[in-house]
N, C-alpha and C positions, 0 to 999 in steps of 0.2 A: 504494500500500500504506500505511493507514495504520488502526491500533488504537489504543483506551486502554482499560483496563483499571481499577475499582476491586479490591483486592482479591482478582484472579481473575473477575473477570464486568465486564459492561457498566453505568458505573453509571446509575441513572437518574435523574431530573431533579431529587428535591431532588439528591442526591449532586451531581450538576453546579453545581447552583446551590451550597453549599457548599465546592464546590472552589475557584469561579470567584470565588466573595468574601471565600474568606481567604488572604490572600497571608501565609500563617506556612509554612515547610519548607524541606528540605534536598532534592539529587539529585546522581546522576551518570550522565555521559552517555558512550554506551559504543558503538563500533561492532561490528556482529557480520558473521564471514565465518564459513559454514559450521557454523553454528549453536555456533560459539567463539567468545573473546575475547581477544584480548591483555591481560593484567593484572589480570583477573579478582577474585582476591582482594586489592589494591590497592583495586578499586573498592567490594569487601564492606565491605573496613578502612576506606574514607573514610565509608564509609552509619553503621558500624556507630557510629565514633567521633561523628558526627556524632547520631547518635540518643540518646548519653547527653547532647550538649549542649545539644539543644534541647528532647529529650522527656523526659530524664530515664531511658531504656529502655534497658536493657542488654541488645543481641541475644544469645541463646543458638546451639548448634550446629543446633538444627531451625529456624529463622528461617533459618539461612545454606540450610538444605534448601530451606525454603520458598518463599524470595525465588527460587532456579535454576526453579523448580515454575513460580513465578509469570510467570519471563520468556520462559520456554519455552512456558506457554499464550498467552500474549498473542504473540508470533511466530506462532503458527498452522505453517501450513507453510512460512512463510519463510525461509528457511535465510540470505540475507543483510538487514541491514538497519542502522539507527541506531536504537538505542533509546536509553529517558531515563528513569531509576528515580529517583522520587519519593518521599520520607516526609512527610506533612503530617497533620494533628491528626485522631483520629479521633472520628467524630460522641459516644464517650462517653471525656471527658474524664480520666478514669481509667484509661482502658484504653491498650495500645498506638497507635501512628500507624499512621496506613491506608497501602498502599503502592499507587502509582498505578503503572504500566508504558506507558510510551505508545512506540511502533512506528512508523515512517516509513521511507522510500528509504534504501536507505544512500546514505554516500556516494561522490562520487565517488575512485578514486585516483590519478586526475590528478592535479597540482599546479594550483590555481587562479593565476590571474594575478598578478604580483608585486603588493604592496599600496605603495601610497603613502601614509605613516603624518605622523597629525600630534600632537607632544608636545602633553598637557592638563595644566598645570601643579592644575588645579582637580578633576580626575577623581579619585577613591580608591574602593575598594571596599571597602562596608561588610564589617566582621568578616571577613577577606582568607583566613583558612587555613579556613573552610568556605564551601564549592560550595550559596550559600542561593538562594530562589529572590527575595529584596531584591536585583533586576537595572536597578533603573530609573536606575541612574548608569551602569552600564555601555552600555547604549543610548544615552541620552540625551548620551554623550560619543560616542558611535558617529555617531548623525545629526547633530549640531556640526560633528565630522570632515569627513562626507560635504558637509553646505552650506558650507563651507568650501574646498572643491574637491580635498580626500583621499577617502581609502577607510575609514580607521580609527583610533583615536588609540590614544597610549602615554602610559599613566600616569609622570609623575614628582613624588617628592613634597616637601614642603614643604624636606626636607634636600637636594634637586635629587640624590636616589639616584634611577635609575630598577627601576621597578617590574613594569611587567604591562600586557600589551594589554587591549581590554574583554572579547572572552573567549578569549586565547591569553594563553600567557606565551611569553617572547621570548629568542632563542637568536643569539648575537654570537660571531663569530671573528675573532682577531687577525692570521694568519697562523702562531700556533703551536699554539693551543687553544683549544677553544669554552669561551664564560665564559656564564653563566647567573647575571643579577642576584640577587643576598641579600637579602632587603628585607621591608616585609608587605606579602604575596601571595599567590592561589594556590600551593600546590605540584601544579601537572595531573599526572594520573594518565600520559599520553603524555609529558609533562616527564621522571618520575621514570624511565619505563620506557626512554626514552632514552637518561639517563644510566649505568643499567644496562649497559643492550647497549656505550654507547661505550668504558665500563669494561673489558668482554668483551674487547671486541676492541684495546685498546690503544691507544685514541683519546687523548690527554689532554683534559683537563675542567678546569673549576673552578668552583668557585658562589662567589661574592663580591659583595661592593658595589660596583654601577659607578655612579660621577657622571657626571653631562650630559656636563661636558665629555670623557669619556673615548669617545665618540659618535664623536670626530673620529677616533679612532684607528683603529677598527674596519674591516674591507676588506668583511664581510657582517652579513648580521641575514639571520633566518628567526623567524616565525612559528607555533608547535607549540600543535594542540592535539587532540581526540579524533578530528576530521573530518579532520586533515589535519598531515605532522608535515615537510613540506619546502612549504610557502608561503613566499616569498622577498621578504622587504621591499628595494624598489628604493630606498627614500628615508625619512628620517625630519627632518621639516621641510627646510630645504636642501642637505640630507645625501644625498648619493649611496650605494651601496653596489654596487662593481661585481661582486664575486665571491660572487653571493647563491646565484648556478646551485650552486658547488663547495659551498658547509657545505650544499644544502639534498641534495644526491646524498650525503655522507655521513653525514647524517642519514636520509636516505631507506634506505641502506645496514645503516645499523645498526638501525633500526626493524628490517627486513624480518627480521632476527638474532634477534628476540622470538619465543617459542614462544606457539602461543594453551593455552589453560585451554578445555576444553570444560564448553557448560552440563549 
């Protein structure tokens, strides 16, 4: 299963080739069960903020109509999937940005296999609190990681605060409460909706600055991000973490505690 959409239709080949050579835009990426989403409006508010800062465009209430329009034609009759909403420059420079919808498998809701993470002192993500599509550091620290003999790297930065996976942000328990780094970052839209739910239910939390060395202290790390919000990091450079199974079951727990937003 997979679509993309200009617009509402299939674009054609300039359209392609314009797509495929400017790498200027913002997106977010969203799982759908059941032709709903968890956090929904979360993900409007990241587009929408997002479009004054790069387009200059102020969404109105029918752009929020029209974008549900937009992602529901491009679904077709798929009722589950991963989808990935795009704004990038539209072919008349005046006008509003073209909205791209592009459709794929969802994912799975297994837990994929714990990750074997490796710090990149050198890794930062350009312009950190918007989801742009300027991603070639975060890959490019991604495959480092992998020839390296890991699965993925974790930013930390020049202040040795740590920061944010290349594209998860990263979730630490100490035995009393889950700490979620303060830094420049993403704030993932699964991040925010987490913290929510763990609020609900009486979980403690905190978001703060964590240093390197406060690594050693930690008993888990978990990995959260649209795909997947209990991935359990077994190690972060020679760092073990045995009790990845327990924060990533209640995180998994308090996810499940989200109501979806139907489109």
């Amino acid at each position: 299963m997979r679509n993309i959409e200009l617009n509402g239709r299939t674009p054609d080949l300039a359209e392609i080739h314009r797509l495929a050579s400017v790498n200027y835009g913002h997106f977010t990426s969203m799982q759908v069960r059941d032709r709903s989403v968890r956090g929904l409006g979360l993900h409007f508010a990241r587009l929408a903020d997002a479009n004054e800062e790069f387009f200059g465009w102020r969404a109105e209430l029918d752009d929020e109509h029209r974008l549900r329009e937009l992602i529901l034609r491009a679904l077709g009759d798929a009722r589950d999937a991963s989808v990935r909403v795009s704004y990038v420059p539209g072919a008349d420079p005046a006008g509003p940005p073209d909205v791209v919808v592009a459709v794929s498998e969802p994912a799975s809701d297994e837990p994929a296999p714990p990750l074997r993470v490796r710090i990149d002192p050198d890794f930062r993500r350009e312009w950190p609190e918007h989801k742009h599509s300027a991603t070639m550091s975060l890959f490019r620290a991604q495959r480092l990681a992998r020839s390296a003999g890991y699965d993925d790297a974790l930013s930390v930065g020049p202040d040795r605060l740590v920061r944010e996976g290349t594209v998860w942000n990263v979730a630490f328990f100490n035995g009393d409460q889950v700490i979620w780094p303060q830094a420049p970052m993403l704030r993932g839209v699964t991040m925010v909706l987490l913290q929510i739910a763990l609020t609900m239910r009486g979980v403690p939390w905190t978001m703060r600055p964590v240093p390197m060395s406060e690594l050693l202290d930690f008993t888990a790390a978990v990995a959260v991000n649209s795909r997947s919000v209990r991935q359990e990091i077994a190690s972060i450079d020679d760092l073990t973490y045995s009790a990845g199974d327990k924060l990533a079951e209640l995180l998994g727990e308090a996810y499940a505690s989200v109501p979806f937003d139907t489109l």
